[in-house]
mmCIF file of the N, C-alpha and C atoms, coordinates in Angstrom:
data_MODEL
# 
_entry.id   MODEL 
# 
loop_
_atom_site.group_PDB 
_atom_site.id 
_atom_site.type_symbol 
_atom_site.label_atom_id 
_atom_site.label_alt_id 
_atom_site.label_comp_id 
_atom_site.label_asym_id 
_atom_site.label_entity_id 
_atom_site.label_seq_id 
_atom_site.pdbx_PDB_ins_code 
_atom_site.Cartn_x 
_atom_site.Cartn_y 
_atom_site.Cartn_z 
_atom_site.occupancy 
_atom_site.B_iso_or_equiv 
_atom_site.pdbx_formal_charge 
_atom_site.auth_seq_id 
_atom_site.auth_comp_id 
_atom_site.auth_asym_id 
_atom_site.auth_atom_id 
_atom_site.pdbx_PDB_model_num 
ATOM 1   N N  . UNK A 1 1  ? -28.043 -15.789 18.979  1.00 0.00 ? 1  UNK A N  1 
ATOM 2   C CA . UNK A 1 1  ? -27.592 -17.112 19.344  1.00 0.00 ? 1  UNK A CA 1 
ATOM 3   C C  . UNK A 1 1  ? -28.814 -18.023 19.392  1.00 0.00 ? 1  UNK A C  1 
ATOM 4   N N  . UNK A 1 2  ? -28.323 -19.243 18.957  1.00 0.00 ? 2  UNK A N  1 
ATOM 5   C CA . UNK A 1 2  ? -29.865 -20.280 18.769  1.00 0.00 ? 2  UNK A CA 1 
ATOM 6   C C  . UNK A 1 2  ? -29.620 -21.210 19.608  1.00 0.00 ? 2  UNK A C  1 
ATOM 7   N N  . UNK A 1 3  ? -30.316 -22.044 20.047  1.00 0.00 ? 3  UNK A N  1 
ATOM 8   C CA . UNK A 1 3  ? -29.996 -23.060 20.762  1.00 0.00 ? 3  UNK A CA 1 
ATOM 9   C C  . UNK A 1 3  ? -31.121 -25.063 20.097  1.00 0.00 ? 3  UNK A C  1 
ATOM 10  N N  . UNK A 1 4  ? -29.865 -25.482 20.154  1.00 0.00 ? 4  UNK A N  1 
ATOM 11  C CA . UNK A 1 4  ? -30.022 -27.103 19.457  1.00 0.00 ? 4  UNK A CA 1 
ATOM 12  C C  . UNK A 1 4  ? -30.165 -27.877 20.510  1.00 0.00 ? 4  UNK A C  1 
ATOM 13  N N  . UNK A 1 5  ? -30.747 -28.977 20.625  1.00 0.00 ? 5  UNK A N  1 
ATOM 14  C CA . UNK A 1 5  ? -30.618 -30.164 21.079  1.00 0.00 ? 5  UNK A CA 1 
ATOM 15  C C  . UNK A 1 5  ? -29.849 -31.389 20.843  1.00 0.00 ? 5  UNK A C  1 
ATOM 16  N N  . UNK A 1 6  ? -29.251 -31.820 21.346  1.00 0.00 ? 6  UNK A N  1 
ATOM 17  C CA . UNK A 1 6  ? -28.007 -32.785 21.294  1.00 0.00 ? 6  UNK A CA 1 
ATOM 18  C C  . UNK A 1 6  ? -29.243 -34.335 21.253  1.00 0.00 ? 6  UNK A C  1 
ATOM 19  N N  . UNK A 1 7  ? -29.260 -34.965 19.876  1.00 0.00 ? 7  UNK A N  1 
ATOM 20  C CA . UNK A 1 7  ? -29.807 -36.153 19.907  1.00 0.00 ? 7  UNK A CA 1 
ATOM 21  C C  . UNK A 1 7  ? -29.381 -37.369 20.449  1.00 0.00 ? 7  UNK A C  1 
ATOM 22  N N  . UNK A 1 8  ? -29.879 -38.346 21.003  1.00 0.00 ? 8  UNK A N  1 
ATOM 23  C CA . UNK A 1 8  ? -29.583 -40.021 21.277  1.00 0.00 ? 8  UNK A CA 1 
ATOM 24  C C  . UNK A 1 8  ? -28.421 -40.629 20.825  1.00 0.00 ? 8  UNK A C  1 
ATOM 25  N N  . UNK A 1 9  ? -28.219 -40.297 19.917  1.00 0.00 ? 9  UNK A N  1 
ATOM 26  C CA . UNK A 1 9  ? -27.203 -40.744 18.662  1.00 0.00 ? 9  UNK A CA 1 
ATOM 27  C C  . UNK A 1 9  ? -26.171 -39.613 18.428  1.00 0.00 ? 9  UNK A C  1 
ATOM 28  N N  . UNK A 1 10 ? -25.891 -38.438 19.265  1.00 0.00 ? 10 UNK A N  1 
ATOM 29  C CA . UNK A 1 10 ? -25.307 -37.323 19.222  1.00 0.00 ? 10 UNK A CA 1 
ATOM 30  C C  . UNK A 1 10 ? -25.501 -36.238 18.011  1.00 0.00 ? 10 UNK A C  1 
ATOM 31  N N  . UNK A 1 11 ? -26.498 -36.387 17.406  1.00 0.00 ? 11 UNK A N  1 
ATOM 32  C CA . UNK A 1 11 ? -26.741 -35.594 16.478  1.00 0.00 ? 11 UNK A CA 1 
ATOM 33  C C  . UNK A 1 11 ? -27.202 -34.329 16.817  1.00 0.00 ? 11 UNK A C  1 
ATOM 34  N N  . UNK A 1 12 ? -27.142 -33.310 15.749  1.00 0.00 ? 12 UNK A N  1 
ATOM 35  C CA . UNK A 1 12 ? -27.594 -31.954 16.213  1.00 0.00 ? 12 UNK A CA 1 
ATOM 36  C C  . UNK A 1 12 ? -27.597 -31.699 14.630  1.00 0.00 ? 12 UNK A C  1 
ATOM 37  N N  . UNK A 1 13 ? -28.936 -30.605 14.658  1.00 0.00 ? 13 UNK A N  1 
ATOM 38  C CA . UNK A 1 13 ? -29.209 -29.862 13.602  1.00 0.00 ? 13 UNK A CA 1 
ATOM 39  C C  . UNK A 1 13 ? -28.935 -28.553 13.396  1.00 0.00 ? 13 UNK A C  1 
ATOM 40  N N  . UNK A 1 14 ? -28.301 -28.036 12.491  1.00 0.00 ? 14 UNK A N  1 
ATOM 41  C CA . UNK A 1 14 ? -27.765 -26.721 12.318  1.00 0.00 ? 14 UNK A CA 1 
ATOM 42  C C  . UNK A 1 14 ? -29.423 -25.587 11.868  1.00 0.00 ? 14 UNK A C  1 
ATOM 43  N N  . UNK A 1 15 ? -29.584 -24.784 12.900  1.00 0.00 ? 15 UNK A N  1 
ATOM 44  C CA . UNK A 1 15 ? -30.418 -23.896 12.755  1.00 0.00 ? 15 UNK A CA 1 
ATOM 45  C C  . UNK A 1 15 ? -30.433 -23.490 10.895  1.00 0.00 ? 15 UNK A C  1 
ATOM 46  N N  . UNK A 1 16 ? -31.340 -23.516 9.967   1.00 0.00 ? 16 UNK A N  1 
ATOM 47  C CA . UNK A 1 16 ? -31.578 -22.802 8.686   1.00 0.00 ? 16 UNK A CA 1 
ATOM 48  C C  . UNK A 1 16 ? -30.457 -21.340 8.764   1.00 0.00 ? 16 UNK A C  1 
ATOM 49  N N  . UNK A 1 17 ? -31.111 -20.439 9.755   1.00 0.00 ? 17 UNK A N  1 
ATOM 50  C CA . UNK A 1 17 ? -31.069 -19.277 9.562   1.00 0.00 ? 17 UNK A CA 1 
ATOM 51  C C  . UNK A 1 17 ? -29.106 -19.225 9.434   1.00 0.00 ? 17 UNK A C  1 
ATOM 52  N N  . UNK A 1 18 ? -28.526 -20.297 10.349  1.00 0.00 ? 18 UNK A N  1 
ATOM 53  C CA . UNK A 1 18 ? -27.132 -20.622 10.832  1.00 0.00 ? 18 UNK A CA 1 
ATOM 54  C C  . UNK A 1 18 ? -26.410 -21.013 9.194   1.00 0.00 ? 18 UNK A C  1 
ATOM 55  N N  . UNK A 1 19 ? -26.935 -21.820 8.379   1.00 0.00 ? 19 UNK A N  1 
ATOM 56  C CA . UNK A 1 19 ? -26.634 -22.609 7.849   1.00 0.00 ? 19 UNK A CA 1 
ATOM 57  C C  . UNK A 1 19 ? -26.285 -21.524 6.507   1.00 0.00 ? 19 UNK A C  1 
ATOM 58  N N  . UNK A 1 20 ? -27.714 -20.434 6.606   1.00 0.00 ? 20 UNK A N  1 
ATOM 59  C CA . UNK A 1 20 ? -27.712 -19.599 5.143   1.00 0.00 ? 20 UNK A CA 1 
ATOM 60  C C  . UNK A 1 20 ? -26.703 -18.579 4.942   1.00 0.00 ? 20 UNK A C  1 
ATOM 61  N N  . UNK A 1 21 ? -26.566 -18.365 6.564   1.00 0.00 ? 21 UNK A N  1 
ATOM 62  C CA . UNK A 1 21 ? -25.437 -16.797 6.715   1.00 0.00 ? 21 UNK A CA 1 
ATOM 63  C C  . UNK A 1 21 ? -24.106 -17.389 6.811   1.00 0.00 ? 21 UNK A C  1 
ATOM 64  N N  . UNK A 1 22 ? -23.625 -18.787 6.494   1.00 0.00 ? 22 UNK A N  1 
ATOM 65  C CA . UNK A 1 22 ? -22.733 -19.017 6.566   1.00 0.00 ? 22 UNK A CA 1 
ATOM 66  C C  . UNK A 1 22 ? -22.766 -20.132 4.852   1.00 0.00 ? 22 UNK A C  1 
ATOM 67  N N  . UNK A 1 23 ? -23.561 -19.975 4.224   1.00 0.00 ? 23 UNK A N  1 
ATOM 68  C CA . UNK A 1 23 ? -23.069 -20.720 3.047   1.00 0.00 ? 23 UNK A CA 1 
ATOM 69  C C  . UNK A 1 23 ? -23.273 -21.869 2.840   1.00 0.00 ? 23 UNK A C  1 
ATOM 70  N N  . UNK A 1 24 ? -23.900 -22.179 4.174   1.00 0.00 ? 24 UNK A N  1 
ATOM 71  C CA . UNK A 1 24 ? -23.965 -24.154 4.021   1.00 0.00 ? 24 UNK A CA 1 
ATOM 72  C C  . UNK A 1 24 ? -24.861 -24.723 3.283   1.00 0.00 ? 24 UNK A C  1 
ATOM 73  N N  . UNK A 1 25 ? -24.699 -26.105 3.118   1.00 0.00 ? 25 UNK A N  1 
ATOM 74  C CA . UNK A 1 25 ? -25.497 -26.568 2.695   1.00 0.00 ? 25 UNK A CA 1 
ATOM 75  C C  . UNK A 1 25 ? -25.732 -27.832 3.182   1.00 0.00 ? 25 UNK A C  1 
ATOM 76  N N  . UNK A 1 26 ? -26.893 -29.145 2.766   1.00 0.00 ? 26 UNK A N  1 
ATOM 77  C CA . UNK A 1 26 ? -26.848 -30.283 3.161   1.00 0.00 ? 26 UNK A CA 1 
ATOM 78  C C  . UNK A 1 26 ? -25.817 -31.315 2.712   1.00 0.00 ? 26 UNK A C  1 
ATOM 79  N N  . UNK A 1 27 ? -25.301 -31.951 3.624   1.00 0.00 ? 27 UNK A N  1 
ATOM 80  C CA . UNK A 1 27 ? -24.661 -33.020 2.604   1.00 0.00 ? 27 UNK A CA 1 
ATOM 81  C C  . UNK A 1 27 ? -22.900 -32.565 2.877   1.00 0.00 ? 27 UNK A C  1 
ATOM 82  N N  . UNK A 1 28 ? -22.303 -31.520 3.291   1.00 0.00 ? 28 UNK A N  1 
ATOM 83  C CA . UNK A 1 28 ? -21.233 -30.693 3.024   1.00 0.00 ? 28 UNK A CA 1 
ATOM 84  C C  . UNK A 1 28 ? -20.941 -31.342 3.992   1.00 0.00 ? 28 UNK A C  1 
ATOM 85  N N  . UNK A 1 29 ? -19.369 -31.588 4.058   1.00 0.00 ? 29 UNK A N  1 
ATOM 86  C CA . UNK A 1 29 ? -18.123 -31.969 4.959   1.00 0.00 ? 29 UNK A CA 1 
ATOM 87  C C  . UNK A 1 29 ? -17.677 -30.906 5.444   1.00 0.00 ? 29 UNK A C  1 
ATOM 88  N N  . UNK A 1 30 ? -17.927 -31.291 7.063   1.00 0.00 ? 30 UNK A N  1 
ATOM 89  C CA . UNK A 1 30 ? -17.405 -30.285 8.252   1.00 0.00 ? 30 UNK A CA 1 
ATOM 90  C C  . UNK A 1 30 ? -16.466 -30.831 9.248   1.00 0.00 ? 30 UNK A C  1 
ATOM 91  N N  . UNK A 1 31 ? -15.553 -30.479 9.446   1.00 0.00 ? 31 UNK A N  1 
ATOM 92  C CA . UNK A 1 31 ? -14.670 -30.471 10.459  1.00 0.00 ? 31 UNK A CA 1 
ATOM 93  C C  . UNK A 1 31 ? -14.623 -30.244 11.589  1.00 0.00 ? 31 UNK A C  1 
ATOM 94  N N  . UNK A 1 32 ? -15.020 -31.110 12.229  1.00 0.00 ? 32 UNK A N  1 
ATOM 95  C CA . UNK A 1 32 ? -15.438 -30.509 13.948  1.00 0.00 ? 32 UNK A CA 1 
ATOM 96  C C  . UNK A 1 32 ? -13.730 -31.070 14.782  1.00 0.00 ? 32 UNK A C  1 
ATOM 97  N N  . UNK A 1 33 ? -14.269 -29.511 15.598  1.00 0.00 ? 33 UNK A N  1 
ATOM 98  C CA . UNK A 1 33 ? -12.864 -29.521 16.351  1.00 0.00 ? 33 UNK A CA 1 
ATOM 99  C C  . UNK A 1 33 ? -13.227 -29.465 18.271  1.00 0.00 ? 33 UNK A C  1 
ATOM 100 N N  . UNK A 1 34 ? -12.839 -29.890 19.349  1.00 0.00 ? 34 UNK A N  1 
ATOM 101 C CA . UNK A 1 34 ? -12.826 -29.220 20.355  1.00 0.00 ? 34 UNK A CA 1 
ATOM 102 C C  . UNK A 1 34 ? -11.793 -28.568 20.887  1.00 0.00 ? 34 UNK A C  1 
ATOM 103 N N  . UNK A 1 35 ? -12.193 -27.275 21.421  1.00 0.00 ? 35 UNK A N  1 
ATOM 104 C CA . UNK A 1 35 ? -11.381 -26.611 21.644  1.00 0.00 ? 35 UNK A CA 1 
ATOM 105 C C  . UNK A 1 35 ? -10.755 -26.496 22.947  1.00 0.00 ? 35 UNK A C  1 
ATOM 106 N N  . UNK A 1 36 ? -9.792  -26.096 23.408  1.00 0.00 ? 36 UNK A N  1 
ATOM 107 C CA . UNK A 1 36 ? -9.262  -26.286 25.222  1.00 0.00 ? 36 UNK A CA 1 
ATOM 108 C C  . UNK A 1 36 ? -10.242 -25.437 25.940  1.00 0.00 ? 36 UNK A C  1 
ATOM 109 N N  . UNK A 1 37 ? -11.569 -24.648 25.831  1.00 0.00 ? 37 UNK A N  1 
ATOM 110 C CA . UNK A 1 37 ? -11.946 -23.814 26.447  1.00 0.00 ? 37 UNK A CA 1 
ATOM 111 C C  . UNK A 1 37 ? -13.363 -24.542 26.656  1.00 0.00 ? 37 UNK A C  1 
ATOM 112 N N  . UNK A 1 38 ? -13.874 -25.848 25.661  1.00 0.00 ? 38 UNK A N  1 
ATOM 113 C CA . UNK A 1 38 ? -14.894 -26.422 25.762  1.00 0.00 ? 38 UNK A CA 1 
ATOM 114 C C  . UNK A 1 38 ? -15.709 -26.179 24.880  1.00 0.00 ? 38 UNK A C  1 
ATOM 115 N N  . UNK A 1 39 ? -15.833 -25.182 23.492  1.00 0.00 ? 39 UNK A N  1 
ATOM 116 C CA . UNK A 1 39 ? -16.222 -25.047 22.776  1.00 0.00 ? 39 UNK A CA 1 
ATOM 117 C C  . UNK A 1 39 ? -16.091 -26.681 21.709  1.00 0.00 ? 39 UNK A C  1 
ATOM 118 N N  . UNK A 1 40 ? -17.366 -26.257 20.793  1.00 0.00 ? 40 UNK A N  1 
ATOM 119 C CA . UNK A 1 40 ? -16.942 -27.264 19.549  1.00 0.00 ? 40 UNK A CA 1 
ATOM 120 C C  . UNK A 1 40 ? -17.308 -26.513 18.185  1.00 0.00 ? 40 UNK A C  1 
ATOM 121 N N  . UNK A 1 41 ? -15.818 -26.514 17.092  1.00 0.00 ? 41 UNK A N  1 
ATOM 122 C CA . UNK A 1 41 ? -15.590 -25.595 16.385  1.00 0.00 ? 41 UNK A CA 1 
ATOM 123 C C  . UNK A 1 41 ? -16.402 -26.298 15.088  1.00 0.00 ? 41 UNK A C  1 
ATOM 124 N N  . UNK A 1 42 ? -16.785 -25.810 14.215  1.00 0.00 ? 42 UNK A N  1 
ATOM 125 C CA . UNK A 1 42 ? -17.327 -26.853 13.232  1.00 0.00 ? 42 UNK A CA 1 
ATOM 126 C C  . UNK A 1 42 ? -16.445 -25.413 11.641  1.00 0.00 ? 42 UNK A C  1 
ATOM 127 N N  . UNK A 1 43 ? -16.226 -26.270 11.071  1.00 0.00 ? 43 UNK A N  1 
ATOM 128 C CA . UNK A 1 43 ? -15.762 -25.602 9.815   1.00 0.00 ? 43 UNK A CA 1 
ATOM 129 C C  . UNK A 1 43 ? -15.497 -26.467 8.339   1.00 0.00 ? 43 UNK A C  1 
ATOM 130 N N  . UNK A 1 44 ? -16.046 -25.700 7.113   1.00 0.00 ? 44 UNK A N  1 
ATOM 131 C CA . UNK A 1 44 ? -16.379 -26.612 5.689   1.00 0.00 ? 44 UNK A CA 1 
ATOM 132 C C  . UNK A 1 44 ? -14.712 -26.891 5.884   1.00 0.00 ? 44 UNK A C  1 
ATOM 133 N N  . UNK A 1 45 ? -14.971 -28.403 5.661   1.00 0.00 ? 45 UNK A N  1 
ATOM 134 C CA . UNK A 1 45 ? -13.782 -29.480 4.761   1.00 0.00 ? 45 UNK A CA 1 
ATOM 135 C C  . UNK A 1 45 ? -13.265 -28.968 3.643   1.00 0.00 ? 45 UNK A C  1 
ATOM 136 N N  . UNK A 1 46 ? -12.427 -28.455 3.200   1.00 0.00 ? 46 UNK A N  1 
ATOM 137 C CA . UNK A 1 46 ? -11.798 -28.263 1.825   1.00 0.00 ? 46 UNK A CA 1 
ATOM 138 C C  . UNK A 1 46 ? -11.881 -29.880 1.481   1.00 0.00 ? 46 UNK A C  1 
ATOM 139 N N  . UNK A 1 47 ? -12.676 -30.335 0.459   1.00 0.00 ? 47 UNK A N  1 
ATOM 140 C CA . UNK A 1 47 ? -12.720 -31.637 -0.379  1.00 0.00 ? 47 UNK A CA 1 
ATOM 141 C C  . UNK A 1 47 ? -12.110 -31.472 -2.254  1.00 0.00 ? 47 UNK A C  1 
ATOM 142 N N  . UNK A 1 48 ? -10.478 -31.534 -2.517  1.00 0.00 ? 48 UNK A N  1 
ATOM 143 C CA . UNK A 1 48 ? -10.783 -31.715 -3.709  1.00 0.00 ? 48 UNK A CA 1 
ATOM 144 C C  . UNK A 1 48 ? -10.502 -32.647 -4.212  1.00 0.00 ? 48 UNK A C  1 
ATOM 145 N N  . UNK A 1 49 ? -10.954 -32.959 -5.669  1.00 0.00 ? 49 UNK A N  1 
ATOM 146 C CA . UNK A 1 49 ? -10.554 -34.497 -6.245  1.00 0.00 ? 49 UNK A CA 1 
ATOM 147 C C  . UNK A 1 49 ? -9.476  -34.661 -6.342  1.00 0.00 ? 49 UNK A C  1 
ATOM 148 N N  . UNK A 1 50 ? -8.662  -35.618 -6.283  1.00 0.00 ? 50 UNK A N  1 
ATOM 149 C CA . UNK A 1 50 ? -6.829  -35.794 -6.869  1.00 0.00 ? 50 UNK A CA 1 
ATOM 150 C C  . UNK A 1 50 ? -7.159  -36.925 -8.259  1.00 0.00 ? 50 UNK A C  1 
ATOM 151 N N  . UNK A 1 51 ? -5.969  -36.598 -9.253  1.00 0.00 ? 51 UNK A N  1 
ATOM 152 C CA . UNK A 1 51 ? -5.950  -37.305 -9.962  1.00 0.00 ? 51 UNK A CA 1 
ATOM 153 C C  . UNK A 1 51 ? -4.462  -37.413 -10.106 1.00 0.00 ? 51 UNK A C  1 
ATOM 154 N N  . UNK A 1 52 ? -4.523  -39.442 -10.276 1.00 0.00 ? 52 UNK A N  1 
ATOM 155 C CA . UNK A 1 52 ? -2.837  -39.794 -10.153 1.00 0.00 ? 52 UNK A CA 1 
ATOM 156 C C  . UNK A 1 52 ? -2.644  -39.965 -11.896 1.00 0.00 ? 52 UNK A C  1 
ATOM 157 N N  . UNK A 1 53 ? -1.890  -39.033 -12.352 1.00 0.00 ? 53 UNK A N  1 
ATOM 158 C CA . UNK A 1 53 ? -1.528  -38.989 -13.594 1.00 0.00 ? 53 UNK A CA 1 
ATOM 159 C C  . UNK A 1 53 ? -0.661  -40.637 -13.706 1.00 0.00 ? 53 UNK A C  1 
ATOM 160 N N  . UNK A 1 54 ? -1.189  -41.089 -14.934 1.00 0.00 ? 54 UNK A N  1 
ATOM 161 C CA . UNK A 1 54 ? -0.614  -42.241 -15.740 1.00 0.00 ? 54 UNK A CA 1 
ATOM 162 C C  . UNK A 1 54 ? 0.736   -41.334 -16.353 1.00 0.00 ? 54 UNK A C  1 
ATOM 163 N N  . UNK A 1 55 ? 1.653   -42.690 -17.167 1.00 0.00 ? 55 UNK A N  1 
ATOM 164 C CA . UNK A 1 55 ? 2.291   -42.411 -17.876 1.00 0.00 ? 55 UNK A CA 1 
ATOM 165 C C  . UNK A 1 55 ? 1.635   -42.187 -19.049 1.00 0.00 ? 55 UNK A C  1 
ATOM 166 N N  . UNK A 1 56 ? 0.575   -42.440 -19.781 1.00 0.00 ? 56 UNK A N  1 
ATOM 167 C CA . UNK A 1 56 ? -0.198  -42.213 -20.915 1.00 0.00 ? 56 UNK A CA 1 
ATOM 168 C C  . UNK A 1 56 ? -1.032  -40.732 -20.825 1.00 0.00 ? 56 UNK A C  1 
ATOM 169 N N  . UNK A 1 57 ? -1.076  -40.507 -19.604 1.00 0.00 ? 57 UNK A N  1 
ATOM 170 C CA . UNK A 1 57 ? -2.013  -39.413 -19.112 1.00 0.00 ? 57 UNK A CA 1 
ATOM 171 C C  . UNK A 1 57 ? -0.738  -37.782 -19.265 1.00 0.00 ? 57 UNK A C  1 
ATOM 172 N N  . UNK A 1 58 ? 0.649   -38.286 -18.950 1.00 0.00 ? 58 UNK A N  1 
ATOM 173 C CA . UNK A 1 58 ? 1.736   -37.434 -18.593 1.00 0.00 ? 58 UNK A CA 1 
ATOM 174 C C  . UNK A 1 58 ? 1.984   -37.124 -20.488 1.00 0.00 ? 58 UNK A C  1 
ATOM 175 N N  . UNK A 1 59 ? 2.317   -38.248 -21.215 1.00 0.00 ? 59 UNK A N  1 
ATOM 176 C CA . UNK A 1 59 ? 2.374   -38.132 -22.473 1.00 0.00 ? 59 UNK A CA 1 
ATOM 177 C C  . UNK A 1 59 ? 1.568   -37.285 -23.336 1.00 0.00 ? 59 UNK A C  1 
ATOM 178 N N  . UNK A 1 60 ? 0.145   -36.927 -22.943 1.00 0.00 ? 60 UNK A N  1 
ATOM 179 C CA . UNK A 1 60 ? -0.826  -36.505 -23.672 1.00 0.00 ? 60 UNK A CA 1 
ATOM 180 C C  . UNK A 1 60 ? -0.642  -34.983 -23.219 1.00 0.00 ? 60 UNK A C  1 
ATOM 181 N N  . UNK A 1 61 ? 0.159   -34.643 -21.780 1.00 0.00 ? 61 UNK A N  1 
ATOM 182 C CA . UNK A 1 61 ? 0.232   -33.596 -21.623 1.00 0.00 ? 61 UNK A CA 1 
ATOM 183 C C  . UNK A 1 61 ? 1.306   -33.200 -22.467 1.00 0.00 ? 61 UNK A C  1 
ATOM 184 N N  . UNK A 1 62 ? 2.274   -33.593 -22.035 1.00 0.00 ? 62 UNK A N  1 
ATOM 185 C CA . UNK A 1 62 ? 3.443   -33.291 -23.169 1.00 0.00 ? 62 UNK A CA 1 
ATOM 186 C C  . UNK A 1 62 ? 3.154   -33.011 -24.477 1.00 0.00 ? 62 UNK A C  1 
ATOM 187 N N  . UNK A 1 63 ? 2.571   -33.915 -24.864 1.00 0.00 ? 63 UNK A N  1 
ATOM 188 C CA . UNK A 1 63 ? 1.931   -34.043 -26.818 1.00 0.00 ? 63 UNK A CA 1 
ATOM 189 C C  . UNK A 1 63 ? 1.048   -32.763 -26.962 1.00 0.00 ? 63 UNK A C  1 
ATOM 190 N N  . UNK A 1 64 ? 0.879   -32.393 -26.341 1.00 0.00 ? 64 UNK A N  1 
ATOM 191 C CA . UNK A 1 64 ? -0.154  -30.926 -26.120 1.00 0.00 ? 64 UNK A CA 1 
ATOM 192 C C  . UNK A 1 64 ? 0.578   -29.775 -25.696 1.00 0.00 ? 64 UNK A C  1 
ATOM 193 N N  . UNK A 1 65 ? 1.860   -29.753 -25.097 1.00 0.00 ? 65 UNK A N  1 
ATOM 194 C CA . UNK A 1 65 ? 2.324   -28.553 -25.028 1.00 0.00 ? 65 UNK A CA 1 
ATOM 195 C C  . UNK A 1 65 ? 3.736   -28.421 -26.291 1.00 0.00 ? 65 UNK A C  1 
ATOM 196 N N  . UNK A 1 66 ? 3.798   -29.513 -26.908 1.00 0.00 ? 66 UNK A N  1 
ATOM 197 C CA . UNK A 1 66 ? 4.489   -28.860 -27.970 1.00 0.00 ? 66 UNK A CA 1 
ATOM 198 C C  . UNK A 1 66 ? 4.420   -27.820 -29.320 1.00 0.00 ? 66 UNK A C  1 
ATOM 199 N N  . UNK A 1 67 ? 5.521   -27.360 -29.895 1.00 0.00 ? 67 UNK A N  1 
ATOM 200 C CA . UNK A 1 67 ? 4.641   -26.939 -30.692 1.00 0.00 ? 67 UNK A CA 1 
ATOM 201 C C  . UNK A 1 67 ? 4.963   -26.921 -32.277 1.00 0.00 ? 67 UNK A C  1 
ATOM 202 N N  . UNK A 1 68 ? 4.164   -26.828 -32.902 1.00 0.00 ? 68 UNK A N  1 
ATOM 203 C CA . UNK A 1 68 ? 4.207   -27.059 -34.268 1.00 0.00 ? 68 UNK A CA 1 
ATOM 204 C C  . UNK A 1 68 ? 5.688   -26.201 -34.931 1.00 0.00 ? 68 UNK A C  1 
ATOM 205 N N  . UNK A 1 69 ? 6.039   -26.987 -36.187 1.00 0.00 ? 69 UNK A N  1 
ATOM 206 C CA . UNK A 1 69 ? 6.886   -26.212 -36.956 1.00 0.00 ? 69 UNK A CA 1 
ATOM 207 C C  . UNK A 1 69 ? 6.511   -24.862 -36.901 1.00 0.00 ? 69 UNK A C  1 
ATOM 208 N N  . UNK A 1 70 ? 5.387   -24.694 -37.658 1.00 0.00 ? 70 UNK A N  1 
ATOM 209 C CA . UNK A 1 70 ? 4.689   -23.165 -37.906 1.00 0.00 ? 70 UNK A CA 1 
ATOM 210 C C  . UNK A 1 70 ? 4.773   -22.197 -36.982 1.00 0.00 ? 70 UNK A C  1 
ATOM 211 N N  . UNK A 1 71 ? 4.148   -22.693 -35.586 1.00 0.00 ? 71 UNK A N  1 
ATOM 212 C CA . UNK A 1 71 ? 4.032   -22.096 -34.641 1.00 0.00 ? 71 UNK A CA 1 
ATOM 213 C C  . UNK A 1 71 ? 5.267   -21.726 -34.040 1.00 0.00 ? 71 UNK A C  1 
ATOM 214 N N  . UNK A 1 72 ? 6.692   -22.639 -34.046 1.00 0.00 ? 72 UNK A N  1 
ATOM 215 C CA . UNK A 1 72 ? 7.979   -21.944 -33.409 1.00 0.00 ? 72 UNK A CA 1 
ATOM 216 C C  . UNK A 1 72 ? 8.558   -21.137 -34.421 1.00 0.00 ? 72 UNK A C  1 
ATOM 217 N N  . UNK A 1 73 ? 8.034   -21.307 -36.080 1.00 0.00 ? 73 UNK A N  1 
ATOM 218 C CA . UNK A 1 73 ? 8.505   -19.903 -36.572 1.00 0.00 ? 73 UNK A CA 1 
ATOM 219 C C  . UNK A 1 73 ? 8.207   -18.801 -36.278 1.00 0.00 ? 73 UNK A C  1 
ATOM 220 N N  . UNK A 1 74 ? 6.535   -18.685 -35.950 1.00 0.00 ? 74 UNK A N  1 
ATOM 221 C CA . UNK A 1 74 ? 5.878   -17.714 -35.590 1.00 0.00 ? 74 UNK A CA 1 
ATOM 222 C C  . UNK A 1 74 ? 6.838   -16.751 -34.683 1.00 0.00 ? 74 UNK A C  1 
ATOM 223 N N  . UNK A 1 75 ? 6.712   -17.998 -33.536 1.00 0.00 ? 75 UNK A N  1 
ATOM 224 C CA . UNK A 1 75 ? 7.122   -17.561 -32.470 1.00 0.00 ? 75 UNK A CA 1 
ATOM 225 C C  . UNK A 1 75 ? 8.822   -16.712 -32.112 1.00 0.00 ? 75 UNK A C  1 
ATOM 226 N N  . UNK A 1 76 ? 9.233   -17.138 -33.420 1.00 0.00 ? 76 UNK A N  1 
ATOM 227 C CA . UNK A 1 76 ? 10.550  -16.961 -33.662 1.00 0.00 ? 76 UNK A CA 1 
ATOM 228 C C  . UNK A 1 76 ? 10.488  -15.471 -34.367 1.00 0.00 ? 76 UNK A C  1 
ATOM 229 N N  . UNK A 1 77 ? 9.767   -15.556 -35.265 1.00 0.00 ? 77 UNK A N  1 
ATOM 230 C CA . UNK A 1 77 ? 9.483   -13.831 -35.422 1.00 0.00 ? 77 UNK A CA 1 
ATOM 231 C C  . UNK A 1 77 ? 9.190   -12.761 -35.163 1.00 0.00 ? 77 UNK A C  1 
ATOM 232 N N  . UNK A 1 78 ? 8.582   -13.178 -34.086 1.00 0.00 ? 78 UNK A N  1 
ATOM 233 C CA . UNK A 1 78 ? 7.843   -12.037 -33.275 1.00 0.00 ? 78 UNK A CA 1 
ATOM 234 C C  . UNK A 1 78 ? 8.824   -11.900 -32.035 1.00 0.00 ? 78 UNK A C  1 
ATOM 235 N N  . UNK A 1 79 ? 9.709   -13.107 -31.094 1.00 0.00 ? 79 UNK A N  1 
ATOM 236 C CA . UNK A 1 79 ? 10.606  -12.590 -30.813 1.00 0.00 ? 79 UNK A CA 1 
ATOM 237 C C  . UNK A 1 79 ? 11.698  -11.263 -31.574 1.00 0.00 ? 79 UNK A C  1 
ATOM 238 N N  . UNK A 1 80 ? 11.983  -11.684 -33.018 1.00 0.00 ? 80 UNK A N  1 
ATOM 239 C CA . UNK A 1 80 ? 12.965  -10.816 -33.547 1.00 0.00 ? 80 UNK A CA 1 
ATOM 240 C C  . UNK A 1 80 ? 12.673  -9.523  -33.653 1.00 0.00 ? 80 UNK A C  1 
ATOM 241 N N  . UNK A 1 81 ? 11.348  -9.301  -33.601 1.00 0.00 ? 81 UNK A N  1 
ATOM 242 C CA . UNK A 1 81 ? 11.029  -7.937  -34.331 1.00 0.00 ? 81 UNK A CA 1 
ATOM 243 C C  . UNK A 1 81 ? 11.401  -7.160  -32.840 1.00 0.00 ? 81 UNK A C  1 
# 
């Protein structure tokens, strides 16, 4: 167990040794929680990007999962066999 100092500005620095055995890094989104017992929980943010599909964006998917003449014969033969 390590012990931090609580800064002016409420800051606190995560011990290195804390930071490596758990994966962290600088810069990373943490989730601080308090808990009913007086603890304070800290845990990585799941951050992922969202993207709001266009109608041009939905089209290109579509246009990409169809499939060629050739390819539904293919596909048509190799079902039969």
């Amino acid at each position: 167990m390590e012990t931090v100092k609580l800064g002016k500005k409420g800051q606190i620095s995560i011990p290195k040794a804390v930071l490596d055995a758990l994966g962290l890094e600088g810069e990373m989104l943490l989730l601080v929680e308090a808990t009913p017992d007086g603890s304070i929980l800290l845990r990585p943010a799941g951050v992922y990007p969202i993207e709001i599909y266009s109608d041009v964006r939905v089209r290109e998917f579509l246009a990409e999962d169809e499939m060629s003449a050739e390819e539904a014969k293919r596909v048509r033969e190799a079902v039969e066999e």
